[in-house]
Predicted model as a PDB file, atoms N, CA, C, CB and O in Angstrom, pLDDT in the B-factor column:
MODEL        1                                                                  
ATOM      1  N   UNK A   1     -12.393   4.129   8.832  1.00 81.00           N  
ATOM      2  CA  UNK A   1     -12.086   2.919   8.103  1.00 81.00           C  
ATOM      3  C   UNK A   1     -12.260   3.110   6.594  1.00 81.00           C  
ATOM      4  CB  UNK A   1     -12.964   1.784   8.592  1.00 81.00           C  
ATOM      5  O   UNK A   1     -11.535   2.522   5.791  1.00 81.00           O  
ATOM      6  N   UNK A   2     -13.174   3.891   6.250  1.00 91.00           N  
ATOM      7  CA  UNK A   2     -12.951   4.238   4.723  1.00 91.00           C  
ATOM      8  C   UNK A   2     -11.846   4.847   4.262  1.00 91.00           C  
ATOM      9  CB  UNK A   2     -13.871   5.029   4.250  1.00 91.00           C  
ATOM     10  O   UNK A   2     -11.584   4.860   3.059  1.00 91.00           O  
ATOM     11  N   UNK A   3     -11.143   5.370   5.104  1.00 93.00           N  
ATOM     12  CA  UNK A   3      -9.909   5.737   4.014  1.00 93.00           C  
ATOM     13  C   UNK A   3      -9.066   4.863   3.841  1.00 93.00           C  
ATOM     14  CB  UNK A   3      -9.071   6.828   4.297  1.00 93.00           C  
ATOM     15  O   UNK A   3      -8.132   5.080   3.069  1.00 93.00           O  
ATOM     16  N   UNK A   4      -9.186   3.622   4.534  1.00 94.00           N  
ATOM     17  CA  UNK A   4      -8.362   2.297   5.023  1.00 94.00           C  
ATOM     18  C   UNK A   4      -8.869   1.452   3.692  1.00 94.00           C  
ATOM     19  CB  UNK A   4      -8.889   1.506   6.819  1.00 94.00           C  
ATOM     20  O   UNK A   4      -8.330   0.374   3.444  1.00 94.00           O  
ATOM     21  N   UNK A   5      -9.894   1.957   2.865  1.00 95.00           N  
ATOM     22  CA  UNK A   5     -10.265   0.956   2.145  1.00 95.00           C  
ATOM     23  C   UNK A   5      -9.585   1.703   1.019  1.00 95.00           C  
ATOM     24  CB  UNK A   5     -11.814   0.511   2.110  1.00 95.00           C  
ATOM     25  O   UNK A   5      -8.730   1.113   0.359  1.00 95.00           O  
ATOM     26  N   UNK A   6      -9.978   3.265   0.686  1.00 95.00           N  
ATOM     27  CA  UNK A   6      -9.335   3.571  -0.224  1.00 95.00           C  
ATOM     28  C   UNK A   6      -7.863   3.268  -0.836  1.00 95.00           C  
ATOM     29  CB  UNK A   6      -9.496   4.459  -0.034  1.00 95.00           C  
ATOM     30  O   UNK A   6      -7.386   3.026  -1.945  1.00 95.00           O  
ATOM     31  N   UNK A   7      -7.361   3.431   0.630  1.00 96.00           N  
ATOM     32  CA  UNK A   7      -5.806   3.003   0.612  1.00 96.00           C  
ATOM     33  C   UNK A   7      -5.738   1.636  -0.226  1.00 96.00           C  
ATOM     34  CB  UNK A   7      -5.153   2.740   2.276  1.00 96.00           C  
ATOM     35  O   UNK A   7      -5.160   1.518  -1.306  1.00 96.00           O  
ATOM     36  N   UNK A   8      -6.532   0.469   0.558  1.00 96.00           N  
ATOM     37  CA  UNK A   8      -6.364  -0.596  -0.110  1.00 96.00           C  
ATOM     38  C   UNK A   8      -6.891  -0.772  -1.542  1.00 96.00           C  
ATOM     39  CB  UNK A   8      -6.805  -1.452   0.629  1.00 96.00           C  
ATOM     40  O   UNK A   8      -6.601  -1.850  -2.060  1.00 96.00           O  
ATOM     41  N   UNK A   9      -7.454  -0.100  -2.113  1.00 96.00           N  
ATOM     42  CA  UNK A   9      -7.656   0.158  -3.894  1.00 96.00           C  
ATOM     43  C   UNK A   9      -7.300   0.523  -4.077  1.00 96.00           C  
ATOM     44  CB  UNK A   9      -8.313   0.498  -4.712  1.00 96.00           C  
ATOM     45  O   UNK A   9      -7.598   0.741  -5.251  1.00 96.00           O  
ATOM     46  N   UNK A  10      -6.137   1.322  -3.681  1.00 97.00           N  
ATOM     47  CA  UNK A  10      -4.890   2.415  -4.706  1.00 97.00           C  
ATOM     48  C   UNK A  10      -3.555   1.227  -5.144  1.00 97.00           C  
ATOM     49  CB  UNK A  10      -3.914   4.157  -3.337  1.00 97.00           C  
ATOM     50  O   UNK A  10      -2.849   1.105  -6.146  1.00 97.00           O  
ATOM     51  N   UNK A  11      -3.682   0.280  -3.497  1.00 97.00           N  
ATOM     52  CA  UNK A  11      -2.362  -0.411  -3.371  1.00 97.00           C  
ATOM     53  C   UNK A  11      -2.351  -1.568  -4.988  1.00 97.00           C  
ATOM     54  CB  UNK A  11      -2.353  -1.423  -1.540  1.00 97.00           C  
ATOM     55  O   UNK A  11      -1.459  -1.941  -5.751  1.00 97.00           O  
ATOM     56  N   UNK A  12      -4.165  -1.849  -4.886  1.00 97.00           N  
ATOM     57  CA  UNK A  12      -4.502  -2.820  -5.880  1.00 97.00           C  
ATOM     58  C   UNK A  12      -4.471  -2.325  -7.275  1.00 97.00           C  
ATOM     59  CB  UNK A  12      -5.787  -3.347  -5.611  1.00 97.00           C  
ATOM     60  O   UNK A  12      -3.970  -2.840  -8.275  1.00 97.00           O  
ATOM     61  N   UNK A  13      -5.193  -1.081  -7.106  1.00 97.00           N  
ATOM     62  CA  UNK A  13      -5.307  -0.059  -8.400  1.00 97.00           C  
ATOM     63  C   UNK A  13      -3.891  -0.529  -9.051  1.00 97.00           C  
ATOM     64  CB  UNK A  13      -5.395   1.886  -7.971  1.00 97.00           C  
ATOM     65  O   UNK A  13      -3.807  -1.202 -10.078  1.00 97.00           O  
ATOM     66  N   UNK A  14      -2.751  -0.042  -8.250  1.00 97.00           N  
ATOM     67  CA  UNK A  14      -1.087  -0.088  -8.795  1.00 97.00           C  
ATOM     68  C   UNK A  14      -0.726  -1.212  -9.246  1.00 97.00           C  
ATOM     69  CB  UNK A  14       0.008   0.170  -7.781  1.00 97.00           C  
ATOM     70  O   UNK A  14       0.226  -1.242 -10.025  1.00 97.00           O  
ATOM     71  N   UNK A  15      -1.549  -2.695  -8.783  1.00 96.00           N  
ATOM     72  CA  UNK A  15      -0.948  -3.928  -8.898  1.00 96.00           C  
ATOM     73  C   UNK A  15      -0.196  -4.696  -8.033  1.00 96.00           C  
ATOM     74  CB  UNK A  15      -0.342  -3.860  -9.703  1.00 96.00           C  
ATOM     75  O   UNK A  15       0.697  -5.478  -8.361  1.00 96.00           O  
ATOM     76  N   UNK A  16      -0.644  -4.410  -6.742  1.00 96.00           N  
ATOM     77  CA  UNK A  16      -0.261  -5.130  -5.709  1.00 96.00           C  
ATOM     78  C   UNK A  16      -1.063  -5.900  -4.995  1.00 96.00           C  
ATOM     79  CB  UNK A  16       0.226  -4.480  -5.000  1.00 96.00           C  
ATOM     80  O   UNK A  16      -2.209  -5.449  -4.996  1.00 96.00           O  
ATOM     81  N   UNK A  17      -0.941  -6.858  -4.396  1.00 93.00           N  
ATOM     82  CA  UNK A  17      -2.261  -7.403  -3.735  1.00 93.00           C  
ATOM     83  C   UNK A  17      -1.883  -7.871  -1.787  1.00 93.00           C  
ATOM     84  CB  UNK A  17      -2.777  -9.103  -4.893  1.00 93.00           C  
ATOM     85  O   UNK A  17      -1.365  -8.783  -1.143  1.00 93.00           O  
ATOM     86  N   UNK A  18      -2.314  -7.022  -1.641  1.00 94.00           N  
ATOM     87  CA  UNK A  18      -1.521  -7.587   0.015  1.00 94.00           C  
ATOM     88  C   UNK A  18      -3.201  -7.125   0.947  1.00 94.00           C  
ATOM     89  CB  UNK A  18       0.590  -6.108   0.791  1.00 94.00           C  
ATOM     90  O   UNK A  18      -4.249  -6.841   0.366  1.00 94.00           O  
ATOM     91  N   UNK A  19      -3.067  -7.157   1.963  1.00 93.00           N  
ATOM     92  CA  UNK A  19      -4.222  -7.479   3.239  1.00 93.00           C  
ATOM     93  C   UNK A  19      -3.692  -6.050   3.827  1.00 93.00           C  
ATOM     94  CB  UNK A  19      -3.991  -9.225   4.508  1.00 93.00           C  
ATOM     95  O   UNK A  19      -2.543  -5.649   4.016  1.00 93.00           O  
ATOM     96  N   UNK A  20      -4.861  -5.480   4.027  1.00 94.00           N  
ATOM     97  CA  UNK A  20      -5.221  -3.908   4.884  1.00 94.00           C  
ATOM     98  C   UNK A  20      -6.690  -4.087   5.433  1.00 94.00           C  
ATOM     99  CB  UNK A  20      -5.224  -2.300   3.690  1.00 94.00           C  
ATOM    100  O   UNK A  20      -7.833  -4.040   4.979  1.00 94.00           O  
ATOM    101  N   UNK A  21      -6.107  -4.303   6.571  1.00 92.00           N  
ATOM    102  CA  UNK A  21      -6.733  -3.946   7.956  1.00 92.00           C  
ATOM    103  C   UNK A  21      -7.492  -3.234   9.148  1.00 92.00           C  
ATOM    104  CB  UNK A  21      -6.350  -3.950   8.201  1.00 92.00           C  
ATOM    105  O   UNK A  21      -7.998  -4.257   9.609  1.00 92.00           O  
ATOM    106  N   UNK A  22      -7.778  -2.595   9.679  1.00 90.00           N  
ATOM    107  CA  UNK A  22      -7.569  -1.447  10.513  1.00 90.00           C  
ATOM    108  C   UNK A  22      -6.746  -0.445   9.941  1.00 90.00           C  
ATOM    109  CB  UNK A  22      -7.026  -1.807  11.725  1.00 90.00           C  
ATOM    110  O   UNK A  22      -6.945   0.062   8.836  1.00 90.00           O  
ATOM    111  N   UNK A  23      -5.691  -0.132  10.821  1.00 91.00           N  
ATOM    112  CA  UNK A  23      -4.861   1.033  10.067  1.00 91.00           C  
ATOM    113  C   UNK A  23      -3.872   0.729   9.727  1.00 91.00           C  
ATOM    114  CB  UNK A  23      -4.561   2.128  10.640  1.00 91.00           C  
ATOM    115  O   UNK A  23      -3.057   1.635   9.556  1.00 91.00           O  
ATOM    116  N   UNK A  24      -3.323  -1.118   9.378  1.00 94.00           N  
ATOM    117  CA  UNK A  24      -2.515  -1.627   8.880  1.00 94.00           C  
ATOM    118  C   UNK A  24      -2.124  -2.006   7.677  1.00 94.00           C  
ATOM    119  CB  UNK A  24      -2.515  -2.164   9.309  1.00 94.00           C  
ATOM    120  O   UNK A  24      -3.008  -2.611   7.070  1.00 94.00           O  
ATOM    121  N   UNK A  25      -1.331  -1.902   7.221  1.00 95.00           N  
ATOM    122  CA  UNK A  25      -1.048  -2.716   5.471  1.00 95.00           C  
ATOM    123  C   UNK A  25       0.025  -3.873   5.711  1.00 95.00           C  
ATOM    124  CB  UNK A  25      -0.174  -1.420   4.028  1.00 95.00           C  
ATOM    125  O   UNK A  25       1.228  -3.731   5.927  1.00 95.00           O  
ATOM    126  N   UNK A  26      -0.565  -4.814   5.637  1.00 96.00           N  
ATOM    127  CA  UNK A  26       0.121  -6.127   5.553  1.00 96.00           C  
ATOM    128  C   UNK A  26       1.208  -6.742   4.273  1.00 96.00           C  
ATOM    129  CB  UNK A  26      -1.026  -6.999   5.612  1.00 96.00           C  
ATOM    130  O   UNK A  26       0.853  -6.672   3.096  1.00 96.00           O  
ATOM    131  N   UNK A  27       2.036  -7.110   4.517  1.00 94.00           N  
ATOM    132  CA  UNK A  27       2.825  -7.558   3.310  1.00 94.00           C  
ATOM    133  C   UNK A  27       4.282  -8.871   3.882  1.00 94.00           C  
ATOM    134  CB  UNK A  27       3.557  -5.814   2.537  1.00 94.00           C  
ATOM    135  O   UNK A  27       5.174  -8.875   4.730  1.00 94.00           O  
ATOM    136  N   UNK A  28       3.750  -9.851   2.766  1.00 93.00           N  
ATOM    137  CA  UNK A  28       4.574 -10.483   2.925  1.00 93.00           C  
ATOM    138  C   UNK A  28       5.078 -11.314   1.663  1.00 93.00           C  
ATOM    139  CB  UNK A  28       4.226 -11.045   3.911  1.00 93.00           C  
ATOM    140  O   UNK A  28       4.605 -12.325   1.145  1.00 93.00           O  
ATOM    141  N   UNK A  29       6.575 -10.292   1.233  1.00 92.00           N  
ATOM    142  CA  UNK A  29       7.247 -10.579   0.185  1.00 92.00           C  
ATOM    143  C   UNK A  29       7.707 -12.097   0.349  1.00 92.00           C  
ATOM    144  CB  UNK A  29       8.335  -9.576   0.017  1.00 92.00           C  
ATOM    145  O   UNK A  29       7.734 -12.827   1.340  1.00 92.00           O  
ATOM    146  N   UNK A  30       7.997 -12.266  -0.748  1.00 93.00           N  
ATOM    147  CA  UNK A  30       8.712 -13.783  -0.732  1.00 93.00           C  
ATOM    148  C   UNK A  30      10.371 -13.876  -0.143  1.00 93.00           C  
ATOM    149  CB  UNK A  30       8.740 -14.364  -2.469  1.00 93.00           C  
ATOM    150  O   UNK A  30      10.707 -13.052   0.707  1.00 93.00           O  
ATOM    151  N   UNK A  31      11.094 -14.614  -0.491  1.00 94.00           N  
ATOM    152  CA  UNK A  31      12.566 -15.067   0.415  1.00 94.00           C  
ATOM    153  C   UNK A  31      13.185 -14.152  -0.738  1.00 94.00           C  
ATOM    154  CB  UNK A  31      13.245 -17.134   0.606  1.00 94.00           C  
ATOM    155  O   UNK A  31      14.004 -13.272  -0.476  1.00 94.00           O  
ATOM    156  N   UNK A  32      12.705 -14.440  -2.130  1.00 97.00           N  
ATOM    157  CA  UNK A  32      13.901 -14.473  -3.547  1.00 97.00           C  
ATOM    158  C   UNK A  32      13.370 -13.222  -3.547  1.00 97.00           C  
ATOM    159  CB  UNK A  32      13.834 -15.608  -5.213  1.00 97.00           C  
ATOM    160  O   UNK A  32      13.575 -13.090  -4.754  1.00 97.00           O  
ATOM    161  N   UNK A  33      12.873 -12.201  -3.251  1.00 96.00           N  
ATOM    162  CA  UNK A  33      12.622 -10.719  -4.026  1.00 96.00           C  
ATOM    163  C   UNK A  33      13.672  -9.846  -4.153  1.00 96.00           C  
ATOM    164  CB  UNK A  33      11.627  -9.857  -3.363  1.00 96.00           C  
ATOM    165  O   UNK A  33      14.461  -9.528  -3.263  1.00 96.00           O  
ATOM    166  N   UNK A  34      13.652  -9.441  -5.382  1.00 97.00           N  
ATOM    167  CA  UNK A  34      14.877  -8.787  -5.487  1.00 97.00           C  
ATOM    168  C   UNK A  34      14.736  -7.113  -5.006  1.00 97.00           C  
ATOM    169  CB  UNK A  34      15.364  -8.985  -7.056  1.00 97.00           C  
ATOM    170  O   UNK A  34      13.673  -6.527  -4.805  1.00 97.00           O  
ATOM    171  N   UNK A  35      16.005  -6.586  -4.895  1.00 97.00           N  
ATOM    172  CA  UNK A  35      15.897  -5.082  -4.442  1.00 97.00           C  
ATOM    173  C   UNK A  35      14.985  -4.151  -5.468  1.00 97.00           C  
ATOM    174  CB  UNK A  35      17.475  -4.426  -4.372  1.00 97.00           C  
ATOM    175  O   UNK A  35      14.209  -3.331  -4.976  1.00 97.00           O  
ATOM    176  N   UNK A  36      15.106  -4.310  -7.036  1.00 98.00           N  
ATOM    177  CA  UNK A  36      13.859  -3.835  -7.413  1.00 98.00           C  
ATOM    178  C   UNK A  36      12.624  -3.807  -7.326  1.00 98.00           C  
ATOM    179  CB  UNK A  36      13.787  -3.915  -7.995  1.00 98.00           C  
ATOM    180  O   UNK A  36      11.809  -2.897  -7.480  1.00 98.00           O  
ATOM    181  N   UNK A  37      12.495  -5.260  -6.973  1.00 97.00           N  
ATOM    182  CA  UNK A  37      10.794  -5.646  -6.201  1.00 97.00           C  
ATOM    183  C   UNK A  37      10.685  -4.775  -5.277  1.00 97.00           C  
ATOM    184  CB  UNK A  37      10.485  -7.204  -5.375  1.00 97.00           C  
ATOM    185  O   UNK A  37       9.955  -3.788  -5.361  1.00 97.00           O  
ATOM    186  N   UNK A  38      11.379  -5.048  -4.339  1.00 96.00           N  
ATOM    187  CA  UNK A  38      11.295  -4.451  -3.431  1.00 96.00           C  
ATOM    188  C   UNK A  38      10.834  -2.917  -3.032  1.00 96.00           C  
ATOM    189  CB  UNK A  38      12.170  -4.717  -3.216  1.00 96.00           C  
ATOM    190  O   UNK A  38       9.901  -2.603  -2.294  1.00 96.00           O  
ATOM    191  N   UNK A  39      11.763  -2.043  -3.739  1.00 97.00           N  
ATOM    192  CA  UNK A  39      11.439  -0.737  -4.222  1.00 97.00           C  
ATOM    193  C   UNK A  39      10.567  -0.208  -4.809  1.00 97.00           C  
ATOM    194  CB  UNK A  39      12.025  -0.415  -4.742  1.00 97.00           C  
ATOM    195  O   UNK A  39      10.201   0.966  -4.760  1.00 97.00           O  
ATOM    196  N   UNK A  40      10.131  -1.180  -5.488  1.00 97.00           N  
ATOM    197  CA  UNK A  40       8.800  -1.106  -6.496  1.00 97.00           C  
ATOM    198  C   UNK A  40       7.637  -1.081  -5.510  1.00 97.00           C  
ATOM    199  CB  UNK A  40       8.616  -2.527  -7.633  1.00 97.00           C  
ATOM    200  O   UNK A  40       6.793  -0.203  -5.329  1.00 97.00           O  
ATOM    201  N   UNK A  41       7.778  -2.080  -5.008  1.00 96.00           N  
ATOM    202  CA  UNK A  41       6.499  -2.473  -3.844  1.00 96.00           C  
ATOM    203  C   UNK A  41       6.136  -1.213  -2.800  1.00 96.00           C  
ATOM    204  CB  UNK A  41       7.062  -3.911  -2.725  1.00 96.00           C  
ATOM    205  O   UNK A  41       5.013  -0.729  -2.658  1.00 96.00           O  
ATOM    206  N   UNK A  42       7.819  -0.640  -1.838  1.00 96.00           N  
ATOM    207  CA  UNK A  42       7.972   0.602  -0.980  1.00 96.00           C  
ATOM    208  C   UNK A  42       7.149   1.670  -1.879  1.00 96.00           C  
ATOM    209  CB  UNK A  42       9.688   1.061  -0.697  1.00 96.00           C  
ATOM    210  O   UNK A  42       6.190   2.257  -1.378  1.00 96.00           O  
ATOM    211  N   UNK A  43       7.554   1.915  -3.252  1.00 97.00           N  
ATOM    212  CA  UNK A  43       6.975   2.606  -3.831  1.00 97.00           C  
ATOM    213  C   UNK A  43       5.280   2.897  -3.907  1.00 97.00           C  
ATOM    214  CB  UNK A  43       7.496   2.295  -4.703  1.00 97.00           C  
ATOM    215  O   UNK A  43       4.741   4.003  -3.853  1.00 97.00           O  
ATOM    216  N   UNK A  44       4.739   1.816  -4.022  1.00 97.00           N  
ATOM    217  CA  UNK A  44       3.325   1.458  -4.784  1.00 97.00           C  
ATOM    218  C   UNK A  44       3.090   1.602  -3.472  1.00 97.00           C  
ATOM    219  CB  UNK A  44       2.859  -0.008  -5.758  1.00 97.00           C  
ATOM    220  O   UNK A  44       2.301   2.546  -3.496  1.00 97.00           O  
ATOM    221  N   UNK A  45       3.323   1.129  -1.593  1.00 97.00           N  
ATOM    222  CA  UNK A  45       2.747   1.539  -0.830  1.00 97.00           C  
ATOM    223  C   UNK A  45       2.784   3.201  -0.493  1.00 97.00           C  
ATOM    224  CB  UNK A  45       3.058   0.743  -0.012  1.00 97.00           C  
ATOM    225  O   UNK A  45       1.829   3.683   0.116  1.00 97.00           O  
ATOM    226  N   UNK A  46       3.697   3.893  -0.828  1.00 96.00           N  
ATOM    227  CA  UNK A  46       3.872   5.320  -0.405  1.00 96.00           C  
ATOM    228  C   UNK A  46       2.761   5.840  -1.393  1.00 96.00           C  
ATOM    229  CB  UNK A  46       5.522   6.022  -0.606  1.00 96.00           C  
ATOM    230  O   UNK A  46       1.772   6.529  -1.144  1.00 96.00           O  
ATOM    231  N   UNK A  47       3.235   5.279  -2.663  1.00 96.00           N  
ATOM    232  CA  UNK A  47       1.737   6.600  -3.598  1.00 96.00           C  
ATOM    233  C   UNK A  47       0.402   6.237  -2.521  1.00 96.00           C  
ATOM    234  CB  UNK A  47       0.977   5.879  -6.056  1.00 96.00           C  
ATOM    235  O   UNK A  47       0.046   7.200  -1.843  1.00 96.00           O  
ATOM    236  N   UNK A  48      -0.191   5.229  -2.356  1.00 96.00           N  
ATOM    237  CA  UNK A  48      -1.318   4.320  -1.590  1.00 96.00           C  
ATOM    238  C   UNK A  48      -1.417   5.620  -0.027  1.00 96.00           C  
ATOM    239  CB  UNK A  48      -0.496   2.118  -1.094  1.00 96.00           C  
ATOM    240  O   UNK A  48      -2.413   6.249   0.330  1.00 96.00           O  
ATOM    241  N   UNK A  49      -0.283   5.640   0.474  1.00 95.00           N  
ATOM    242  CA  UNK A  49      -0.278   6.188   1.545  1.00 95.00           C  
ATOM    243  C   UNK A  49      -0.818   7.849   1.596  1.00 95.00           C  
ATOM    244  CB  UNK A  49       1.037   5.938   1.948  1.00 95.00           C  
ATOM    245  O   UNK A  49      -1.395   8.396   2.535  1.00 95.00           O  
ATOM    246  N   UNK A  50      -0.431   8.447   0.274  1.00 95.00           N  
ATOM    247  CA  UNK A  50      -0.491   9.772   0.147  1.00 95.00           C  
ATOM    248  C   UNK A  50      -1.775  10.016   0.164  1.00 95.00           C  
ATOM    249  CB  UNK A  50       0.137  10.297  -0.918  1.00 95.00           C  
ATOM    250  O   UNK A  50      -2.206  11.155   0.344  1.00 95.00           O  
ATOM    251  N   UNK A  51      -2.765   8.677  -0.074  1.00 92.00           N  
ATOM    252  CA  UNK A  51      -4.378   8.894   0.019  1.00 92.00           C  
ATOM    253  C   UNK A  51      -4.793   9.245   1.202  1.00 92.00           C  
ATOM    254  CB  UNK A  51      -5.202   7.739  -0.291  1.00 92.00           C  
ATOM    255  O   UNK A  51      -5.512  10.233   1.346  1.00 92.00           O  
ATOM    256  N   UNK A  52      -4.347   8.386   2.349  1.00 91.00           N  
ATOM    257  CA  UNK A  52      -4.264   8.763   3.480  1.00 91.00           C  
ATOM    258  C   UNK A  52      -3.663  10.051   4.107  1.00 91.00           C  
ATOM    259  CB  UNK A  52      -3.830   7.913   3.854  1.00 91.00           C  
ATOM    260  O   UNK A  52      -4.037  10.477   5.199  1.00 91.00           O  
ATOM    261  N   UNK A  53      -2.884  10.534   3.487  1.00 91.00           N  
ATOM    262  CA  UNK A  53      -2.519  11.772   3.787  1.00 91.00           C  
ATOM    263  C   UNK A  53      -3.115  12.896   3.587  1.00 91.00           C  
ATOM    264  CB  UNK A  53      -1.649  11.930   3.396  1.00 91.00           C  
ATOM    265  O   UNK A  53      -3.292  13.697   4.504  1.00 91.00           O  
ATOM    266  N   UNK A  54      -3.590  13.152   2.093  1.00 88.00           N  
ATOM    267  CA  UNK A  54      -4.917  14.102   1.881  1.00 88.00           C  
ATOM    268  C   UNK A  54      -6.065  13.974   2.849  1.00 88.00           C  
ATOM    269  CB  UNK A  54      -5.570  13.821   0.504  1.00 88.00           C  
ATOM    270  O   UNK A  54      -6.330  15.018   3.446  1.00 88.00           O  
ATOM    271  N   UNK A  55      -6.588  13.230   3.050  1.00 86.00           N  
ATOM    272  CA  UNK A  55      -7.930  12.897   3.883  1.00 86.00           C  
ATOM    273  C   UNK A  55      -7.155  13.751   5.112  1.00 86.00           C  
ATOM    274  CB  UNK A  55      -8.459  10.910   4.208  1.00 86.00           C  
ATOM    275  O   UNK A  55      -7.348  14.966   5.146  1.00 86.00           O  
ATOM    276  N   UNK A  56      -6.368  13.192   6.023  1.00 86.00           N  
ATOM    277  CA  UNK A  56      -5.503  13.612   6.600  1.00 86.00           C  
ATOM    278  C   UNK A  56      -5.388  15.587   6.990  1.00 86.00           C  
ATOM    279  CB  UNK A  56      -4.505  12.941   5.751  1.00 86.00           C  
ATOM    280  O   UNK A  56      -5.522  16.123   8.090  1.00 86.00           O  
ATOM    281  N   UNK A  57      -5.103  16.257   5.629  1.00 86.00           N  
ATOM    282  CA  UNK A  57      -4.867  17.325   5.795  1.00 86.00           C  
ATOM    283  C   UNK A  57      -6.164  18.352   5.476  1.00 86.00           C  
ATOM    284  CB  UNK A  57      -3.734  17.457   5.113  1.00 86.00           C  
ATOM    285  O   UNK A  57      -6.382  19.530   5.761  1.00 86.00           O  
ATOM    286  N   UNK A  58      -7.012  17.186   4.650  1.00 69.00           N  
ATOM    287  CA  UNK A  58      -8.148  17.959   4.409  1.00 69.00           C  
ATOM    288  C   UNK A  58      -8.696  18.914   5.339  1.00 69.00           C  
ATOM    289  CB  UNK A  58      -9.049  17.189   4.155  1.00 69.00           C  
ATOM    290  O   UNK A  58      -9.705  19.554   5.044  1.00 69.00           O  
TER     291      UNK A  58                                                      
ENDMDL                                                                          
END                                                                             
C-alpha cells in the first residue's frame, strides 16, 4: 500500500486531485472536458504510474 500512496502524491505533486485506493486510481472528469484535459490528465496519471513501476522492477 505504500507505493499506492506514493502514486497518489505524484498524481497531486502534478496537480491533479482524484481518490487512490487499494490498487486503484479513481477519476471522475466532468461532462465539458475537453480532449486536452483529457490528455493532460492520461498524462499526469502515466508519469504517477511509472512510480509504481520502478518499485515494481526494483
Amino acid at each position: 500500500m505504500e507505493i499506492m500512496n506514493q502514486v497518489a502524491a505524484k498524481i497531486k505533486e502534478l496537480g491533479m486531485y482524484t481518490f487512490v485506493r487499494w490498487n486503484y486510481i479513481f477519476v471522475a472528469p466532468p461532462l465539458s472536458i475537453t480532449k486536452d484535459e483529457l490528455e493532460e490528465g492520461l498524462d499526469i496519471i502515466s508519469q504517477a504510474i511509472s512510480v509504481a513501476d520502478e518499485f515494481v522492477k526494483g
